[in-house]
ZAMARGU-4260 file (C-alpha; in steps of 0.2 Angstrom, whole numbers, plus 5000, padded with zeros to 4 digits):
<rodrens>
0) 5000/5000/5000 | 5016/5012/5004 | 5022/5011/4987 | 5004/5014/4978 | 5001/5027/4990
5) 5016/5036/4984 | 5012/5032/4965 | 4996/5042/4966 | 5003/5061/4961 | 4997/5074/4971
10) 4988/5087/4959 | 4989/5101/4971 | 5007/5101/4967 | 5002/5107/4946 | 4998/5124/4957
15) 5017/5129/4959 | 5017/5128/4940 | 5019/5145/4934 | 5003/5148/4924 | 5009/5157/4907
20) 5021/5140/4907 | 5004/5129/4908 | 4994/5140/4896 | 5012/5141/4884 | 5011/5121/4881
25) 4991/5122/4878 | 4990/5132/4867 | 5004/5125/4858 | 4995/5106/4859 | 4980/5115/4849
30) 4992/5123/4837 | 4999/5107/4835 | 4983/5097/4832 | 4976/5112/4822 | 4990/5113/4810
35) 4992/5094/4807 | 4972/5090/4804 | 4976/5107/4789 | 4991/5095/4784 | 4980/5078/4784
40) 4967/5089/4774 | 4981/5092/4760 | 4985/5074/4762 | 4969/5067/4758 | 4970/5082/4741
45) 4986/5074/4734 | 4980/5056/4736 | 4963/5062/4726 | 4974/5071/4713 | 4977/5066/4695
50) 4990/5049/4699 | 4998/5050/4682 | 5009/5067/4688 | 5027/5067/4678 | 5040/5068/4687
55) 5056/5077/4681 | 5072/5064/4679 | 5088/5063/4671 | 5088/5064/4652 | 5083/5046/4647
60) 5075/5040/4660 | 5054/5043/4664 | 5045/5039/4679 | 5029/5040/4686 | 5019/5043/4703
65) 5007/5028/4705 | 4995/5024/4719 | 4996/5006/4725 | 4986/5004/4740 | 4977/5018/4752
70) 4997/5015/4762 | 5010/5013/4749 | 5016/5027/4734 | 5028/5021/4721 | 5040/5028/4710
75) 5042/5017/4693 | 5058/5016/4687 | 5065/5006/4675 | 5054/4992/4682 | 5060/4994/4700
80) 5052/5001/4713 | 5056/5016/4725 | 5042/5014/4737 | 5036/5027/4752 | 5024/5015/4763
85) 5018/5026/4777 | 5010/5014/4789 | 5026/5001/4789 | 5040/5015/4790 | 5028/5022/4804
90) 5030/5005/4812 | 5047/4999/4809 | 5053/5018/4814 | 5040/5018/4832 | 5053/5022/4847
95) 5037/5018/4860 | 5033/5000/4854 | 5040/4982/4847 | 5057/4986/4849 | 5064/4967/4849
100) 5058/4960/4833 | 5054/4973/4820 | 5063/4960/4808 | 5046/4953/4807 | 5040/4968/4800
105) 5054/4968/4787 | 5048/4950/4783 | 5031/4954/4780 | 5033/4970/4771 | 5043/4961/4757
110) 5028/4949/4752 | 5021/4967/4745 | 5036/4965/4732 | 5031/4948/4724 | 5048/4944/4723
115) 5056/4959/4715 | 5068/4971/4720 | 5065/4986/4728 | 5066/5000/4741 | 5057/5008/4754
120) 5062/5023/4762 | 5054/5033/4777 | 5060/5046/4789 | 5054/5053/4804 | 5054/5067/4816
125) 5049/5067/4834 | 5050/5084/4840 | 5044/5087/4861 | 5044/5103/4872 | 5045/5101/4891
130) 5041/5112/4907 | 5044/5104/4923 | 5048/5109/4941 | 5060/5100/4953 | 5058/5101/4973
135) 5078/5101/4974 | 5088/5112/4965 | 5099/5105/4950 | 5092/5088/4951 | 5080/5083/4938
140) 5074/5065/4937 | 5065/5063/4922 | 5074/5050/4911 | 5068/5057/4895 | 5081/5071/4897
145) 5102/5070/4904 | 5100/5078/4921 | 5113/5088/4919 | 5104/5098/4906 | 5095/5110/4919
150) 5100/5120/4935 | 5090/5128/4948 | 5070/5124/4948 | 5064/5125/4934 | 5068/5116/4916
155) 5061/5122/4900 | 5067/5114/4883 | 5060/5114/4866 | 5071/5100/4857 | 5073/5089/4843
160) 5072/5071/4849 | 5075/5061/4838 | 5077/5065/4815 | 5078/5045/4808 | 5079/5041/4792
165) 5077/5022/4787 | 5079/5013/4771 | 5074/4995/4769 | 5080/4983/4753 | 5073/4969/4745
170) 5086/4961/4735 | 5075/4946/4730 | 5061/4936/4739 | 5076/4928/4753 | 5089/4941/4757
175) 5082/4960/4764 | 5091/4972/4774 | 5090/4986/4784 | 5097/5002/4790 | 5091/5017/4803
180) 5101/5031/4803 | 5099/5043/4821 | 5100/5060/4825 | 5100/5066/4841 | 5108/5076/4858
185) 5097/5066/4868 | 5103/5047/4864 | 5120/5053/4861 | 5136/5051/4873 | 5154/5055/4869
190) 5157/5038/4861 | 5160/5033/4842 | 5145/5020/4842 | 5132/5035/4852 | 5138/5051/4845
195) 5124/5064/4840 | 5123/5057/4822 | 5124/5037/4821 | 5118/5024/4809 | 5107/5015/4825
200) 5103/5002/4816 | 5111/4992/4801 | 5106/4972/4796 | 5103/4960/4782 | 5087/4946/4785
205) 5086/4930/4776 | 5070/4922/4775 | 5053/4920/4764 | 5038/4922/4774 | 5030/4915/4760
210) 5040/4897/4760 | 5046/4895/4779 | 5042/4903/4796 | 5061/4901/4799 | 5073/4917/4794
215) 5089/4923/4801 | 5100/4938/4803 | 5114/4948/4803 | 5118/4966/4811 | 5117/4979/4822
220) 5100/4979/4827 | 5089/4980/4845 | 5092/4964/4852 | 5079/4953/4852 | 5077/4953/4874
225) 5060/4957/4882 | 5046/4969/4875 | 5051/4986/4882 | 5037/4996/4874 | 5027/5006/4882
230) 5006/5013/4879 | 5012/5031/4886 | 5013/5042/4869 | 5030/5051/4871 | 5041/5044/4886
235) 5048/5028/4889 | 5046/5016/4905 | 5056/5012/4915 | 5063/4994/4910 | 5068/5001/4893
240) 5079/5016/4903 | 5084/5001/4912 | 5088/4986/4901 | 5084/4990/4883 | 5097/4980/4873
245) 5106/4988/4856 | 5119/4977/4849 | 5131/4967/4832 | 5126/4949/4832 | 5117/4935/4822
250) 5103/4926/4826 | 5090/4914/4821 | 5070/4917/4821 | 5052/4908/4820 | 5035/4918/4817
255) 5022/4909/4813 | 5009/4922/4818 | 5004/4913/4835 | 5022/4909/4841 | 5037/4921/4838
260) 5054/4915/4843 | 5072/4921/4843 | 5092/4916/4847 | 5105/4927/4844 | 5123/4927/4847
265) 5132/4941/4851 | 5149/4949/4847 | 5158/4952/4863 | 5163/4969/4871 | 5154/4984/4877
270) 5136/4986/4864 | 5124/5001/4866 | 5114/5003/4885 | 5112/4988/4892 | 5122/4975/4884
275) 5140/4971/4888 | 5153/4956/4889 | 5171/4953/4894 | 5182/4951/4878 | 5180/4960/4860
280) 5183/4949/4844 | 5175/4934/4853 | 5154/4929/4851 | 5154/4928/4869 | 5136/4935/4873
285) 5120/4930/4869 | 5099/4934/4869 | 5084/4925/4868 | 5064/4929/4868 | 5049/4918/4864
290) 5030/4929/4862 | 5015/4919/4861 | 4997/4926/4854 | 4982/4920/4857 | 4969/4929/4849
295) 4951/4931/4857 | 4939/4919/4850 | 4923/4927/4855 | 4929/4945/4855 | 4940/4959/4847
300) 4956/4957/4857 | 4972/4945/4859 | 4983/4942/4874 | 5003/4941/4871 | 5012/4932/4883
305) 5031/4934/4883 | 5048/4932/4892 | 5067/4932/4887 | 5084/4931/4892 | 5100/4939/4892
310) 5119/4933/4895 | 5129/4949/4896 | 5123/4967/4905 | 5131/4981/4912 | 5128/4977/4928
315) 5145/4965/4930 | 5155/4979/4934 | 5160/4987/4951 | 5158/5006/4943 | 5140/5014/4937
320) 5143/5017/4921 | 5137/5011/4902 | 5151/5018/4890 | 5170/5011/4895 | 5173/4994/4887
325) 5183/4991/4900 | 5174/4990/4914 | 5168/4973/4915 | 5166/4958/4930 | 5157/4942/4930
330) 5144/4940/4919 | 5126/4945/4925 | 5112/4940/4916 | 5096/4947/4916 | 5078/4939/4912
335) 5063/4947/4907 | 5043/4943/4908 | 5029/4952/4900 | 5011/4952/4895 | 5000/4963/4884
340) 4982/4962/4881 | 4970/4970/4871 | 4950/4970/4872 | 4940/4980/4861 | 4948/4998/4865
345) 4955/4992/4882 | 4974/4987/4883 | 4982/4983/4896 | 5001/4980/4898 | 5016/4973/4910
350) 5034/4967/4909 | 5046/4963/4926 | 5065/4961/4922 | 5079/4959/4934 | 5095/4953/4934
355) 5100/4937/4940 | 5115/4941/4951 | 5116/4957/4964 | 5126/4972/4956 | 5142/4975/4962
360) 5139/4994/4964 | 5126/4992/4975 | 5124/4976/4982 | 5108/4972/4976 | 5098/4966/4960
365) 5092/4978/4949 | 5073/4976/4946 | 5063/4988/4933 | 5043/4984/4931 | 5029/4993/4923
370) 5010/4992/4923 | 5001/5000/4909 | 4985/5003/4902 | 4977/5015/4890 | 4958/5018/4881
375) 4957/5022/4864 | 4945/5034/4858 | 4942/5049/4848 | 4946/5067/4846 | 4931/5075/4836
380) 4934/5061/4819 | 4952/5059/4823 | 4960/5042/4834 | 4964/5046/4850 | 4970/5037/4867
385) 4971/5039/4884 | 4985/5028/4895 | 4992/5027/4912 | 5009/5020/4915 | 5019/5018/4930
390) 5034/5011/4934 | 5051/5009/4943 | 5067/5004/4943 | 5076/4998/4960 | 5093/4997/4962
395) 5098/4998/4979 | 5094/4991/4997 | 5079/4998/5006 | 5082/5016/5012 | 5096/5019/5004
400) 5098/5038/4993 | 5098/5027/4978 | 5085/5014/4980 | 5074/5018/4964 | 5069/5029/4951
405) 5048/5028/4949 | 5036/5039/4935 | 5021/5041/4932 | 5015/5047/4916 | 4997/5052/4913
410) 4996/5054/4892 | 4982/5059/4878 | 4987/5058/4858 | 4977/5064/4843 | 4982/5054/4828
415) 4977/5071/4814 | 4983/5058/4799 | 4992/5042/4797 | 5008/5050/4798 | 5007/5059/4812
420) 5005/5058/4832 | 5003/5074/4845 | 5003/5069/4863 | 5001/5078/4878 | 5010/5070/4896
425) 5010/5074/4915 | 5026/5063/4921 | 5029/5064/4941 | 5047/5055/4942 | 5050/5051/4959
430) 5069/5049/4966 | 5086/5055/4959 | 5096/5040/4957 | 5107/5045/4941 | 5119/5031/4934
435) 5133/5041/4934 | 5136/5046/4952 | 5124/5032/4960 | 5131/5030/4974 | 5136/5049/4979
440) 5125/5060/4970 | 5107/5048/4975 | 5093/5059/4984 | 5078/5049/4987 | 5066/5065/4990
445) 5068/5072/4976 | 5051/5075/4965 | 5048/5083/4949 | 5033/5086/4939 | 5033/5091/4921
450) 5022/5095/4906 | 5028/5085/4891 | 5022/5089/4872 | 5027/5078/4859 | 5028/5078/4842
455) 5030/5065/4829 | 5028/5064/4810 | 5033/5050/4800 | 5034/5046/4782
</rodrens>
């Protein structure tokens, strides 16, 4: 009860919000939401619009703009394709969900090419401003920003979260590949594999959903370790501050629709957040995640049922810290378990991952969890959703300054078009227990309550 007592944010506390701060972020929401419905209303103009439009190319070479489906556009030429397909870059390019298996999506999406070869390429921008108010000067524990990037109170930011740009291949009806390029100050570190701009993401898949549910892979590409997403519309949980996996290896996989396996071996050293291991030039590490769905035979819903393992983590070594190769100790695994479910507009969401082994900083396992659910609806004719998420992260022994890291997110998103999201947030993060500096810099007291606005528009 002392932990849900504590969850439950105390509204009053919106009061010491200056009020043009409030009113600044609402009124941008509706400019936001204004401006994209005026965009989505161009949208639907272009895609009524004569579909034979010339297109200006190199001397010899014509091409054409032709509408395949309500999703896809393509650009004939020369008898291959250059495809924008809005609904699977939107996907493949989604930083809140399926972060563990979005090869699937690669797998599926090349049945559209009947064999051929062909491109697809999609970009994305997720833009968010933030106001939020801290109880203790110069420490700020919401995760979605470094917390060294305000002093004093009060932290106002507009800033560009994320720019991606992704481009997915078919070279036949066995062999695709993949590669996400990242902008951003956010998810950047002074570190050649983190750096502001990074290619995040870069693999080749082998497999023909059409033949075999079997395929394999090859790359850099989010390890295939828990589920990590999250039903809040702009900020992450917990586990995936704590435990998202990024990393080189190969693996093998099984989808068959119902049950979705993978096994991946990986190369050894210091990968991206989470994932780590003793030795470079040695495959010393290693991942693997089972999802089952079991679709509601009587209503509109499903339930995914899901858990995975992983070798190698961070937490091996005896300093808090996610960037020095070589920092390392025995290795401590961490295991994950997670459930989804979905009924008409109801979902509901949870995953629980800890390590197996205490960490040697702190003596203790580190635990993160989350328990989700949101409501979809509508805004006027557009999709919307409501969601509550909370969830925490627990590093240290009871009472200790750096026992946990808790949030709260209460969200609403309008989706104005297919390719575009605007969400609204109050996050309370509860604790200041930052990884660098655990042990010294840790103030269990600290609250802070912030007003997030997101933005994200995909192609």
């Amino acid at each position: 009860m002392l932990l849900i007592r504590r969850a439950i944010p105390k509204f009053s506390s919106c009061k010491a919000f200056p009020k043009f701060g409030l009113f600044v972020c609402f009124i941008a929401f509706l400019l936001a939401v204004n401006s994209t419905v005026l965009l989505a209303q161009d949208e639907d103009v272009f895609e009524i619009s004569d579909p034979s439009m010339v297109i200006e190319y190199p001397e010899g070479v014509e091409g054409e703009v032709v509408i395949e489906d309500g999703s896809q556009f393509s650009d004939v030429i020369d008898g291959n394709f250059i495809q924008l397909a809005p609904d699977y870059s939107r996907a493949m390019l989604d930083f809140q969900n399926r972060q563990s298996n979005k090869e699937i999506l690669l797998l599926e999406h090349s049945l559209n090419s009947s064999g051929q070869t062909n491109m697809t390429l999609g970009a994305q921008l997720r833009a968010s401003a933030i106001y939020g108010k801290t109880n203790d000067a110069g420490k700020f524990p919401y995760l979605g920003r470094f917390p060294t990037d305000f002093e004093g109170n009060y932290a106002s930011d507009f800033r560009m979260m994320q720019a991606n740009l992704a481009t997915s291949v078919s070279f036949g009806p066995r062999v695709h590949g993949y590669v996400e390029t990242l902008f951003s100050d956010v998810f950047s570190f002074d570190n050649p594999k983190q750096g502001s701009y990074q290619v995040r993401q870069a693999y080749v898949v082998f497999g023909d959903f059409s033949r075999s549910s079997w395929y394999g892979y090859l790359g850099k590409k989010n390890v295939g370790f828990g589920d990590m997403g999250t039903l809040s519309p702009f900020s992450q949980s917990i586990p995936w501050h704590y435990f998202g996996a990024l990393g080189e290896g190969g693996g093998i996989g099984f989808d068959n629709g119902i049950v979705s396996a993978t096994f991946a071996g990986l190369s050894g050293g210091r990968g991206v957040r989470v994932v780590d291991s003793k030795a470079s030039g040695d495959v010393n590490n290693f991942a693997a995640n089972l999802l089952l769905r079991m679709p509601f035979a009587r209503r509109d819903g499903e339930l995914k049922l899901g858990g995975g393992y992983l070798y190698g983590t961070i937490y091996d070594a005896d300093v808090p810290e996610h960037l020095d190769p070589t920092l390392f100790g025995d290795p401590n695994g961490a295991w994950d378990v997670n459930a989804r479910m979905r009924i008409n507009r109801l979902h509901l969401g949870v995953e629980y991952v800890r390590t197996v082994s205490a960490w040697p900083v702190t003596d203790h396992d580190v635990i993160a969890y989350s328990a989700e659910a949101a409501l979809d609806s509508y805004f006027i004719s557009m999709p919307a959703r409501w969601s509550l998420s909370w969830s925490e992260g627990i590093q240290g022994p009871p009472g200790t300054e750096f026992e946990f890291n808790r949030q709260l997110v209460l969200g609403y998103r309008v989706e104005p078009s297919r390719n575009s999201l605007i969400s609204l947030e109050y996050v309370r993060s509860t604790g200041f227990a930052p990884l660098t500096g655990l042990t010294s810099l840790s103030d269990r007291d600290v609250v802070q309550n912030s007003i997030v606005l997101g933005l994200t528009f995909t192609l």
